[in-house]
C-alpha distance (Angstrom), angle and dihedral (degrees) to the residues before:
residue distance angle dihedral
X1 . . .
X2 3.64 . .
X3 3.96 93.5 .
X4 3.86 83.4 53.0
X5 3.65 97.9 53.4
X6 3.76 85.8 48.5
X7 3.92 91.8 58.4
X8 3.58 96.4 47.3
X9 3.60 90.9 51.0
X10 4.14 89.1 45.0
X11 4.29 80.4 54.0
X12 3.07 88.1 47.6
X13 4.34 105.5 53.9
X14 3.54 77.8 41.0
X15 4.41 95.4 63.0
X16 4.16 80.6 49.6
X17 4.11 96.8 -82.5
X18 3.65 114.1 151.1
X19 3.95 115.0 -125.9
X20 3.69 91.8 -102.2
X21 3.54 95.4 41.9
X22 3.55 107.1 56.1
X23 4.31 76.5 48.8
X24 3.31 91.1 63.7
X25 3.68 95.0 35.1
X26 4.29 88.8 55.8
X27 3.81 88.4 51.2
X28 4.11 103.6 39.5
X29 4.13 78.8 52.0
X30 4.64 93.2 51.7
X31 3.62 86.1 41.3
X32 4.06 102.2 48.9
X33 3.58 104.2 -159.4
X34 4.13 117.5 -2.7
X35 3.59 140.4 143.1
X36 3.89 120.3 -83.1
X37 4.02 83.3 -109.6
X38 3.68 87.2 63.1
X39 3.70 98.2 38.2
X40 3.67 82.6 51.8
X41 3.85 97.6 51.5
X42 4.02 87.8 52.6
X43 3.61 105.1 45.6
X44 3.98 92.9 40.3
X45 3.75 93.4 -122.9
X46 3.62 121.2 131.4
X47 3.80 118.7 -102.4
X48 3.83 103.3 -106.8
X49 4.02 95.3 38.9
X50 3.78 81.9 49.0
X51 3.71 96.9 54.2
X52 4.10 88.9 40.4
X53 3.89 93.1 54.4
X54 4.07 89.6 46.4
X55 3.62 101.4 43.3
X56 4.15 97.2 34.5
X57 3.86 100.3 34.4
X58 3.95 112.4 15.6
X59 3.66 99.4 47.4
X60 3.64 97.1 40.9
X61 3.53 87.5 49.2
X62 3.73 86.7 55.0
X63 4.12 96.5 -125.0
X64 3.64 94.7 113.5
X65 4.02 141.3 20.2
X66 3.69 134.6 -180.0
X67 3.99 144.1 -139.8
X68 3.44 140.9 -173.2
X69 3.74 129.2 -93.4
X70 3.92 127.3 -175.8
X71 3.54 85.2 -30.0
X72 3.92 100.0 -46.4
X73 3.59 130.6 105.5
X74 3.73 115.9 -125.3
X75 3.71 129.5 178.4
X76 3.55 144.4 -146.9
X77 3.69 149.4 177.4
X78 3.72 126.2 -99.2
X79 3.93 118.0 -132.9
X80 3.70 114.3 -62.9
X81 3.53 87.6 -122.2
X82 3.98 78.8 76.1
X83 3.92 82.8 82.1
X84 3.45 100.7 55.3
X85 3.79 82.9 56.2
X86 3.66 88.2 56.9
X87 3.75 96.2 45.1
X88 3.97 86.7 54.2
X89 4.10 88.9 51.2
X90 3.62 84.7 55.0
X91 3.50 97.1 58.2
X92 3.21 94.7 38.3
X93 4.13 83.5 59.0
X94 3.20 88.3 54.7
X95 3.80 106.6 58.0
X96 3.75 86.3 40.2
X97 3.96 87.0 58.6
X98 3.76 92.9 46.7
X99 3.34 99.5 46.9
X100 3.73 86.7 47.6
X101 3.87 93.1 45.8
X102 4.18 88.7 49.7
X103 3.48 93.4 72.0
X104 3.71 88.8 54.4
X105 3.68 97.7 50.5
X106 4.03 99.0 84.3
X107 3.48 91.5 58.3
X108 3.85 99.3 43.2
X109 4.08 84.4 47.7
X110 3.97 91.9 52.0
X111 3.78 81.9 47.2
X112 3.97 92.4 56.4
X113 4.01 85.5 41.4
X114 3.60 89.9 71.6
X115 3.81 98.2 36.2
X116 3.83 89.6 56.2
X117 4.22 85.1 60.9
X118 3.77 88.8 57.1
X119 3.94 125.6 89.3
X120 3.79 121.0 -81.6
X121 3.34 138.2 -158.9
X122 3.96 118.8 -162.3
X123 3.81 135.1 170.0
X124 3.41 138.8 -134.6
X125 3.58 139.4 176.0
X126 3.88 129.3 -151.2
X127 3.44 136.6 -17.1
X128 3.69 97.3 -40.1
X129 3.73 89.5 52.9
X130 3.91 89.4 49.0
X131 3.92 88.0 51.4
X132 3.97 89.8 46.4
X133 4.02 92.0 51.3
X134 4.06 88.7 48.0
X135 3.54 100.0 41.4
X136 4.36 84.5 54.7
X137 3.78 95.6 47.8
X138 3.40 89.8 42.2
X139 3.92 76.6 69.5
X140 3.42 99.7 44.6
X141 3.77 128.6 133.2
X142 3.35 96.9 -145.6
X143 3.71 109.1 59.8
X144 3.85 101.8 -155.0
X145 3.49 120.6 96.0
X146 3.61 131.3 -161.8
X147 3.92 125.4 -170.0
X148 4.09 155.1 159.2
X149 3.59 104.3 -143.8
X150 3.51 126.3 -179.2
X151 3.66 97.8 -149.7
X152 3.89 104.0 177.3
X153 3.67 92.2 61.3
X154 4.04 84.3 43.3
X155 3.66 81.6 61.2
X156 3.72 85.4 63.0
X157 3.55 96.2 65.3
X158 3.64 113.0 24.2
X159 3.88 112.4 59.0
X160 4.29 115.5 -142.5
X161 3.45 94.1 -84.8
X162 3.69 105.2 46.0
X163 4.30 80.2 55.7
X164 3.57 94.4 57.6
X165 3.55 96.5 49.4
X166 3.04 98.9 51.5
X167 3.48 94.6 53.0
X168 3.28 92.1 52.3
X169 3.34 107.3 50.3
X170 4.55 81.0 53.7
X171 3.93 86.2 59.9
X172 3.79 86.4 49.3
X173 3.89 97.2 57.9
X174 3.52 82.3 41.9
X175 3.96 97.5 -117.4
X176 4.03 126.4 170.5
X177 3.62 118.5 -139.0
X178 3.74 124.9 -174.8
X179 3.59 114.9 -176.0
X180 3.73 151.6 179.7
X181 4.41 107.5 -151.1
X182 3.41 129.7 170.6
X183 3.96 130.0 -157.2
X184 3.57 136.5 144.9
X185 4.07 93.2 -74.3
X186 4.11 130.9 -4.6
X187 3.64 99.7 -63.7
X188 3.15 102.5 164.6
X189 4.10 124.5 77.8
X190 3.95 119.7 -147.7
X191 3.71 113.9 -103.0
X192 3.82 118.6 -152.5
X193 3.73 124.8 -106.9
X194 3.92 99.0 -7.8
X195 3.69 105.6 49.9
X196 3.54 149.2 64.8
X197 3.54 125.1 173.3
X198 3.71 127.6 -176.8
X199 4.10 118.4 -168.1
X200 4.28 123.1 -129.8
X201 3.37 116.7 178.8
X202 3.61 114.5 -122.8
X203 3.66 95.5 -127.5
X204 3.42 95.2 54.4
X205 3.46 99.4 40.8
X206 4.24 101.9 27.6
X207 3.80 103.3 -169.7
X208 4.10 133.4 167.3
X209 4.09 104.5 179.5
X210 3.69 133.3 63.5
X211 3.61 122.7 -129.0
X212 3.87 118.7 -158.6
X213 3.90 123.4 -177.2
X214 3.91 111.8 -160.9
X215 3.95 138.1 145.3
X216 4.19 95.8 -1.6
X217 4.18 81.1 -50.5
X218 3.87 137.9 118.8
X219 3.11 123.5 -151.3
X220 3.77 127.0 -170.5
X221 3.66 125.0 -169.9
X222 3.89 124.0 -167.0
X223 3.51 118.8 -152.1
């Protein structure tokens, strides 16, 4: 019985019930009509937040109403069919809100128009991120390239022939790259027209991420 009451009160969070609500909700609905000390007792809320959360969210809400009763007040809850009701005002929220939020959405997508021109800075990590970064500069309307790669640990990751290719497939879209690299030893041999490679030694310059500057965009790579 326990793991029942705990799924009704789950159902209930999820229509928009607050934990303590849909508590005293459960009991006001095992007790039929009580007092809020009652209602209290059986939900395990404390008297006064008990009589807040019927009288200020409950009611309003339509799910539960009161009368008197030799001088007492008692309460009760209104037909479960009350929540249905309040499901439908939800989604009737909902549309209002989008329809309301449509007339918005030119402005807000002029507004991300202009923030797509500014600079970026995104991370990646591995050789999937490396691929990612390529495979958008490789796309790039501005066809010089400027970067910090850490080439020996690129090694690591990208066998011989993956290197080539992609290097050739850069000279093929006609791409400029001008970058600083460190490894071991100079690795890396000058090409004519579209590169320019400049040599740090890795023990004097230790580094495990690539940076890549293209089309107002950073792009760093860890490794």
């Amino acid at each position: 019985m326990d793991s029942d009451i705990k799924t009704l009160e789950n159902k209930l969070r999820e229509l928009g019930l607050a934990d303590k609500e849909a508590r005293v909700y459960l009991a006001s609905l095992e007790l039929g009509s009580d007092t809020v000390q009652n209602i209290a007792k059986k939900a395990k809320v404390n008297r006064a937040t008990t009589h807040v959360i019927i009288m200020e969210k409950l009611i309003k809400k339509g799910l539960m109403s009161s009368f008197k009763k030799d001088k007492k007040t008692f309460y009760q809850v209104e037909s479960p069919e009350q929540l249905m009701r309040l499901l439908r005002d939800q989604e009737e929220d909902i549309k209002r809100k989008e329809e309301e939020f449509k007339k918005y959405l030119p402005e807000l997508e002029t507004l991300y128009s202009i923030a797509e021109e500014k600079p970026k800075v995104r991370f990646f990590e591995g050789k999937e991120g490396l691929i990612s970064i390529r495979e958008d500069y490789f796309k790039a309307k501005d066809k010089e390239v400027l970067g910090f790669f850490a080439i020996d640990e690129e090694k690591n990751i990208f066998s011989e022939e993956e290197r080539q290719r992609a290097a050739a497939e850069r000279k093929n879209k006609n791409i400029q790259i001008k970058l600083i690299y460190t490894d071991e030893e100079p690795s890396l041999r000058q090409e004519s027209g579209l590169s320019l490679r400049r040599f740090v030694p890795r023990e004097k310059f230790p580094l495990s991420s690539t940076f890549i500057i293209y089309d107002n965009k950073v792009g760093v790579v860890s490794l």
